[in-house]
C-alpha positions as CSV (number, residue, x, y, z in Angstrom):
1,X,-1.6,-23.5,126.1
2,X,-1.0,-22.8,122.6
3,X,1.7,-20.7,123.1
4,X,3.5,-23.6,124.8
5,X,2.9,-25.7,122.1
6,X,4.1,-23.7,119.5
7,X,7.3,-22.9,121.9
8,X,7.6,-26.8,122.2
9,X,7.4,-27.4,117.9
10,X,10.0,-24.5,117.6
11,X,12.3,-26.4,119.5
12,X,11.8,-29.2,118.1
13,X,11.9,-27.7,114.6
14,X,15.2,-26.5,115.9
15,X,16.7,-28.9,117.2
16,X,16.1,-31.4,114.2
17,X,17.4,-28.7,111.7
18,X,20.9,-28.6,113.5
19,X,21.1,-32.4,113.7
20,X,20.0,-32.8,110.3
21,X,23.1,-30.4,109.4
22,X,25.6,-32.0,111.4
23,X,24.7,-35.3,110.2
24,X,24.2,-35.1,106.6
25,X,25.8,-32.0,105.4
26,X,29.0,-32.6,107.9
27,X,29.3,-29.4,109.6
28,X,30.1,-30.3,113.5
29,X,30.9,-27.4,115.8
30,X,34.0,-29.0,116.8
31,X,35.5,-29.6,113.4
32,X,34.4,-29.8,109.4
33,X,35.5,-31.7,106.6
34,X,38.2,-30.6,104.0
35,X,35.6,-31.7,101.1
36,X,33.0,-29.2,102.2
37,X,35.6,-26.0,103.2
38,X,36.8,-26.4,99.5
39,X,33.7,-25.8,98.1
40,X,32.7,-22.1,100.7
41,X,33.3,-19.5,99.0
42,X,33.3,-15.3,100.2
43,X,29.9,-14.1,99.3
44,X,31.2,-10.7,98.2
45,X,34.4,-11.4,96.2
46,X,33.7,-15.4,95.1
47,X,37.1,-15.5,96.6
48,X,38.5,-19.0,98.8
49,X,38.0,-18.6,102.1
50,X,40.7,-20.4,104.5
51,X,38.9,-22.1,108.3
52,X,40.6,-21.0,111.3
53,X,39.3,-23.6,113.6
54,X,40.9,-22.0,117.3
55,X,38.5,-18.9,116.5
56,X,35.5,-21.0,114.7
57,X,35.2,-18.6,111.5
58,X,36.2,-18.2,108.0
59,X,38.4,-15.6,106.6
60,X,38.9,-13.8,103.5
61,X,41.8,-12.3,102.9
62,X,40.9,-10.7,99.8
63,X,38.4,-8.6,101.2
64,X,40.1,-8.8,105.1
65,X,36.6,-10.1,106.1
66,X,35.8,-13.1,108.9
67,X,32.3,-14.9,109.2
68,X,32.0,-16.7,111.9
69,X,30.9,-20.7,112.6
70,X,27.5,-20.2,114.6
71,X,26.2,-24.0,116.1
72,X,28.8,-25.8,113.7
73,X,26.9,-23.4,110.6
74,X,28.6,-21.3,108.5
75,X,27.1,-17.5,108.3
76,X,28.2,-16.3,105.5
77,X,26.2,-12.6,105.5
78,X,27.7,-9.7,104.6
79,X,25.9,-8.4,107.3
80,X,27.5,-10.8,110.0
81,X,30.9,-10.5,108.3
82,X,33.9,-8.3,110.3
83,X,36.6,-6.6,109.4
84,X,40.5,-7.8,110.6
85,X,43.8,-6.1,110.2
């Protein structure tokens, strides 16, 4: 019975986080305001990072790194980062 419970806050805990993001800080799986791509920046080089929408990720062409867009959220880990061309 606890266990079920604690599934159910999770969910719920999980649930209000991504609405809370796409609703306050503007980041919508489908599409993301110019204002807040400005301001992203690459986690290794401080470099700008450009939004290719089509493949949901930001690249960095300084470093030739992509994060990707997970649930409309940025993930911008070194660790989640991949290389391109």
């Amino acid at each position: 019975m606890q266990n079920c419970q604690l599934s159910l806050k999770l969910n719920l805990i999980q649930y209000c986080y991504r609405y809370c993001i796409s609703k306050y800080l503007a980041f919508n799986p489908l599409t993301m305001k110019k204002s807040l791509q400005k301001i992203l920046v690459c986690p290794l080089c401080k470099g700008t990072l450009l939004y290719k929408s089509r493949q949901k990720e930001f690249i960095c062409e300084r470093d030739k790194l992509t994060y990707p867009v997970k649930n409309g959220i940025p993930v911008l880990l070194a660790a989640d980062a991949k290389k391109f061309g």
